[in-house]
N, C-alpha and C positions, 0 to 999 in steps of 0.2 A: 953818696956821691952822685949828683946829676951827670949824666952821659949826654955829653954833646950830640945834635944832631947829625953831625957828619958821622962821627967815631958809631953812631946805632946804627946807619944805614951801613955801614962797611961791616962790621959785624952779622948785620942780621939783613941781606939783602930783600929784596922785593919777593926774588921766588922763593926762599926759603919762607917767608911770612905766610906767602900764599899754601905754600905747603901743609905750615902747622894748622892755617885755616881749615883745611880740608881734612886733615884727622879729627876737629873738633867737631865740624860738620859730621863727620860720619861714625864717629866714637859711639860705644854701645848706650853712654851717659845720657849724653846729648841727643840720641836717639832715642830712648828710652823718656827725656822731656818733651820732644816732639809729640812722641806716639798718648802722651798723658795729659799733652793740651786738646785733645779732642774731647768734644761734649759727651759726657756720661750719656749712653742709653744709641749712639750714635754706630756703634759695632752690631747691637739687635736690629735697628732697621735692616743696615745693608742687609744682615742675613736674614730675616725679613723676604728681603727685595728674590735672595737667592733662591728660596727654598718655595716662593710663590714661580719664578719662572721654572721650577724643579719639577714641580708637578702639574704644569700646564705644559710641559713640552711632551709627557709620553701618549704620543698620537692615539695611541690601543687601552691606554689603562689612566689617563692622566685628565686633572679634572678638565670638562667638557667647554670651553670658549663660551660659549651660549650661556651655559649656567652660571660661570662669573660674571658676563653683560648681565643678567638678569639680577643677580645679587646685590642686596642694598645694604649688606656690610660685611666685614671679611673680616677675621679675628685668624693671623699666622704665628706660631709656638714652633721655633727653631728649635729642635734638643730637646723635649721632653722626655726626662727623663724617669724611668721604672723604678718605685722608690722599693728598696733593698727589706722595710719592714714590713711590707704588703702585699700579700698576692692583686695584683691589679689597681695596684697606686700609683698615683704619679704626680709630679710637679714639673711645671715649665713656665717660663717666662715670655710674655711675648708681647703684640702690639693687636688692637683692634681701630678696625677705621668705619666708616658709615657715609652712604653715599647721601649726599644733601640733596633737597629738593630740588635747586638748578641741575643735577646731574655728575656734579664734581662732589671726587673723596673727599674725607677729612684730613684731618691731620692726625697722625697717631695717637692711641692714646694707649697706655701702657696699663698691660695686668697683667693677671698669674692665673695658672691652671692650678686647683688641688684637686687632689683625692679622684677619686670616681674609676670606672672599668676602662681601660683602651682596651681589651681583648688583645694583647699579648702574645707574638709568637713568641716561641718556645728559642732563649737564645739572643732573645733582642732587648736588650736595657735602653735603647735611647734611642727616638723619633721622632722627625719632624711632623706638625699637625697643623691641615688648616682648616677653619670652618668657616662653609657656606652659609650667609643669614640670607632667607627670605625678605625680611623687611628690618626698617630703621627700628621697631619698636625691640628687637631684641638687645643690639646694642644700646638702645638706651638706659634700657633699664641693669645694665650695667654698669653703665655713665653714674646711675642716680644710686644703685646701693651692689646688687652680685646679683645672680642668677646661677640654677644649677642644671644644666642638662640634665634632658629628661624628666626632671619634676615641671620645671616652670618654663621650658619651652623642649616642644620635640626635638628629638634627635635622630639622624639614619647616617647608615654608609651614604656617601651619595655615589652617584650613576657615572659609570665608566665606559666607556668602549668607544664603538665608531658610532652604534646605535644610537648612541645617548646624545654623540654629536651632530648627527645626522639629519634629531628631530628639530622641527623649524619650532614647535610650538612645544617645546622644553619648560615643565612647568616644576616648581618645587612643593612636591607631597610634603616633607616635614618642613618644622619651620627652618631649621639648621642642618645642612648635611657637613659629612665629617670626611677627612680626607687625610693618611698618612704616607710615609716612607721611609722607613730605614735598609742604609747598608745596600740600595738599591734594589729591595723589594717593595714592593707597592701594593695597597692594598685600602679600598673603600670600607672606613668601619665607623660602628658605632660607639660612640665613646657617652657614657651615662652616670649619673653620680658626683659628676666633677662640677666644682665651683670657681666660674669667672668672677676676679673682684679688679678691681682699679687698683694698682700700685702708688700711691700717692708722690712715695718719695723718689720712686723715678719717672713721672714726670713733671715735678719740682727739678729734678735735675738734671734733664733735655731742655722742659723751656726757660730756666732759669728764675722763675717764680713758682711763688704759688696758685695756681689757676683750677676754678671749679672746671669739672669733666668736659660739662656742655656747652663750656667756652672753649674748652679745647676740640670739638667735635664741632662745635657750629659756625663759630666766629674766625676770622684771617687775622692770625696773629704771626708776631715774625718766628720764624722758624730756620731751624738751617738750612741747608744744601741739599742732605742725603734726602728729604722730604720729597724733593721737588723728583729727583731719581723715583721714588717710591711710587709717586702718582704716576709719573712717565710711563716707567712700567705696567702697572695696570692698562693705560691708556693707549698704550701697542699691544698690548695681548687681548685686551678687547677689539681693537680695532681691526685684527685678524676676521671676525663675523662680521662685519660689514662690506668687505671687499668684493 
């Protein structure tokens, strides 16, 4: 039986509609498709974003301003975690960028940490890590096939304190320094052994195709939102040494 216009509005007034709207709106259902139209891979940036102003904000222990302006690539591993078969294993997922020759980041490009030593305190199964590059040529050659700290590019704790900050002509001895924290301890170390490689199919499924590395590292392609945050970031905590 069709219901007349008048007899549905007397029945089921205005506010009452708007009502039911607003449990749909905020139902766990409907929340739950909300929260699963965001682009895969789009949750690591922000944390990403988090864990790099994490360890640039500890004035005494956190990495030094100067030495991320100098840096011409940054590889950040939110949650690396301590794998449970291995004394000194680990995996973690993360994002590496590369600073282009005009002077502006890349665009993420997404890999994995395996295997190798983070030196382990005693008690800590999961940490965040970020590493210092020297120059473009290390990220590349992760772009074009993996690389393993310490075999095929140096690795060191890198340099902590006010000294470290202090100096104007801050130069980088390895090619990569390494830089962690968990549980809000903090500690400059060296992580050896471990293999960066390119995740293909997560970033197939950030940028929605499939795209060789060093079009994703070199070329302006459309990207989301959280990207633009990503670079921002960098580009206020650098701009803290020039003031």
């Amino acid at each position: 039986m069709i219901l007349k216009k008048k007899y549905f509005h007397e029945k089921f007034p205005a506010g009452f509609l708007a009502f039911c709207l607003v449990l749909l709106l905020f139902s766990p259902q409907f929340a739950g498709q909300q929260k699963s139209a965001r682009r895969p891979g789009e949750e690591r940036v922000t944390r990403a974003i988090e864990v790099l102003k994490d360890l640039t904000s500890l004035k005494e222990e956190g990495i030094p301003l100067k030495l991320l302006e100098k840096a011409e690539g940054l590889a950040i591993f939110p949650g690396v975690v301590k794998a449970a078969w291995g004394i000194g294993g680990q995996y973690g997922r993360g994002i590496v960028m590369v600073k282009r020759p005009d002077g502006q980041w890349s665009n993420p490009l997404f890999i994995d940490l395996i295997g190798g030593s983070l030196g382990w305190q005693i008690g800590v199964q999961k940490a965040d890590l970020v590493l210092v590059f020297k120059n473009r040529k290390g990220v590349e050659n992760i772009a074009s096939n993996k690389i393993t700290l310490g075999a095929d590019m140096s690795v060191a704790a890198g340099p902590v304190g006010r000294s470290a900050e202090a100096s104007t002509d801050l130069e980088m001895e390895a090619e990569i320094y390494s830089y962690s924290r968990s549980k809000g301890l903090f500690a400059g170390i060296s992580i050896k052994g471990g293999t960066l490689r390119v995740n293909r199919e997560a970033n197939n499924a950030f940028y929605g195709s499939s795209l060789e590395a060093s079009k994703i590292l070199y070329e302006n392609i459309k990207t989301p939102v959280i990207v633009i945050r990503l670079h921002q970031t960098i580009e206020e905590l650098t701009g803290k040494t020039k003031k």
